[in-house]
Steps between C-alpha positions, in 0.01 A plus 500: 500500500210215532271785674586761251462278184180389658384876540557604186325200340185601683516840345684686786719763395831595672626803697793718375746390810363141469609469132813703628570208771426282244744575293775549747466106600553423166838671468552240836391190355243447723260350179517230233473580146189266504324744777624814317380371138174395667423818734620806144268256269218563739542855528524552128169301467368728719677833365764670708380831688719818587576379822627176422746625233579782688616295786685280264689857402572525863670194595701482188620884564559409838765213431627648221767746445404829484659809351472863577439761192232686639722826464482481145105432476511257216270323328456165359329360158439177423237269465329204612637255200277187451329678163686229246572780226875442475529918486834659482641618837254824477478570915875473534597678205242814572686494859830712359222753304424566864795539605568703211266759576631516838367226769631246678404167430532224738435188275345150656548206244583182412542211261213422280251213575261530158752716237853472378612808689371644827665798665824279668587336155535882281660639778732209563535468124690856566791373645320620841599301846195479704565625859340586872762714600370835633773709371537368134083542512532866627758627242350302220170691531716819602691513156264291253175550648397177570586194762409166386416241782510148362197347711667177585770704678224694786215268526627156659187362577389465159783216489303298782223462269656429176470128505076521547535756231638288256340175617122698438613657183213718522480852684457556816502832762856508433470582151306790588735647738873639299319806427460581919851355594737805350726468822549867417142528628426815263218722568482520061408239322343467129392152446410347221164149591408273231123510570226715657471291783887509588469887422227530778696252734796757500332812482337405823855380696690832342152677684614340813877583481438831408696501220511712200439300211369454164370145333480446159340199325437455106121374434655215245713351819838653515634580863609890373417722225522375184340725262302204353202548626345759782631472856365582834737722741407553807654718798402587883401849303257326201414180258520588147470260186718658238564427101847522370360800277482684855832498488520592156609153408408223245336179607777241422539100395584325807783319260646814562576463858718139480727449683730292335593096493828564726612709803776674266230618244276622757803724635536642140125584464497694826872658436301610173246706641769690711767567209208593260516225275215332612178465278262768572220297637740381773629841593168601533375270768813586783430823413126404572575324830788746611235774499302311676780443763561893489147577558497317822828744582327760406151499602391853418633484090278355257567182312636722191707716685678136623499337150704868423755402791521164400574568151766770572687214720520278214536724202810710744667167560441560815328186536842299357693666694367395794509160428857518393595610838313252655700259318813644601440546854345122534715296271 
């Protein structure tokens, strides 16, 4: 660790397979909390490259638990959290309009850090029991369209560096690194980056893992679309920056996106949008992101034609329906 930490103070960068190493020791103990604090503070100084966070992907997939859904070809949404606008559970909730209009959805979440509710505390909030086992995963995503993996659950080494995390209380490389550790390891992803430079970051890994993706990221700071201001999406195929009147929507207040004081009222804002009693302005930023999502599925449709899906989930119950067999199957 003393010659690496010294490297990357001089400016060296890292290889993929030496961050990979890296990060392999640490799920053995091999480091203090002192070295680790020191050596991820000197590489955020110095701005984490592809390589480094790549190999950081590796190790962590490597001794974590995977899980096999390749056969159904999901895909994941979610995004990078860290934006501090307290939004309603908008990724998760556009999730079951995918799998409304028909695709599989293997979901990677977990508790909040910066809002009341992330992904783990609406779904939990269900009456849903988290789980790793492969057959409960493969007929949850069989009969409700989507699996949800609990990240805690698959990536183990995360727990190794918990106590520098907490001790820095600023981020680090980890912080960029939930959206790349779906143990599910799906070749779909739409993901939703805070800022330009994030948006650039990823663009360039999902390049490198040939994936087929889409990134979104509002101008005003918000890690998806939120139809308050214009927003960038980008995919292997093009970079576009978009109004919400492209999408024949309104520009609306971000007031309009909170996400409530408690974990219960966040769970009835996103049950809203599903049952159709939500306020319009939240109904139309899933459907906003879920096209998004379905554009990445289907690369050759236009944006419209996937806003037209997307509403036809929703507005056939569809969408509902999928998430109350989700519930069944996982509670």
């Amino acid at each position: 660790m003393k010659t690496l930490l010294q490297d990357v103070i001089e400016g060296r960068t890292l290889g993929r397979n030496e961050m990979r190493d890296l990060m392999i020791s640490i799920t053995h103990e091999q480091f203090s909390d002192i070295h680790l604090a020191a050596f991820f503070t000197a590489i955020r100084l110095r701005g984490e490259t592809v390589d480094e966070i790549l190999g950081l992907r590796d190790g962590l997939l490597i001794t974590g638990t995977p899980i096999d859904l390749s056969d159904f070809d999901p895909i994941d949404l979610v995004g990078t959290g860290g934006d501090g606008k307290n939004t309603f559970n908008i990724s998760t909730c556009a999730c079951f309009v995918v799998a409304g209009a028909g695709f599989k959805v293997a979901k990677h979440g977990n508790f909040a850090a910066t809002s009341v509710s992330g992904a783990s505390h609406v779904i939990q909030a269900h009456g849903v029991a988290f789980t790793a086992d492969p057959g409960r995963l493969r007929r949850s995503i069989e009969e409700s369209g989507i699996a949800y993996l609990h990240a805690p659950l698959f990536a183990h080494g995360m727990k190794f560096v918990a106590p520098m995390r907490r001790a820095l209380q600023v981020p680090t490389a980890f912080n960029l690194l939930g959206p790349l550790v779906n143990p599910a390891q799906p070749r779909r992803q739409l993901l939703g980056t805070a800022t330009l430079s994030q948006l650039r970051l990823y663009h360039n890994i999902f390049e490198r893992l040939s994936m087929d993706f889409g990134i979104v990221s509002s101008t005003d700071g918000y890690d998806e679309i939120s139809l308050t201001a214009d927003f960038k999406f980008v995919t292997h195929r093009d970079e576009r920056v978009l109004r919400p009147s492209d999408l024949g929507m309104e520009r609306i207040e971000p007031d309009a996106l909170y996400g409530g004081r408690t974990v219960e009222e966040a769970r009835t804002l996103f049950d809203s949008v599903l049952d159709g009693t939500s306020t319009p302005e939240r109904r139309a930023v899933v459907l906003a992101n879920a096209a998004a999502a379905l554009s990445v599925c289907l690369p050759d449709a236009t944006l419209d034609e996937c806003l037209a899906r997307a509403v036809e989930s929703l507005d056939s119950g569809r969408a509902l329906q999928s998430l109350r067999r989700f519930i069944e199957v996982n509670s």
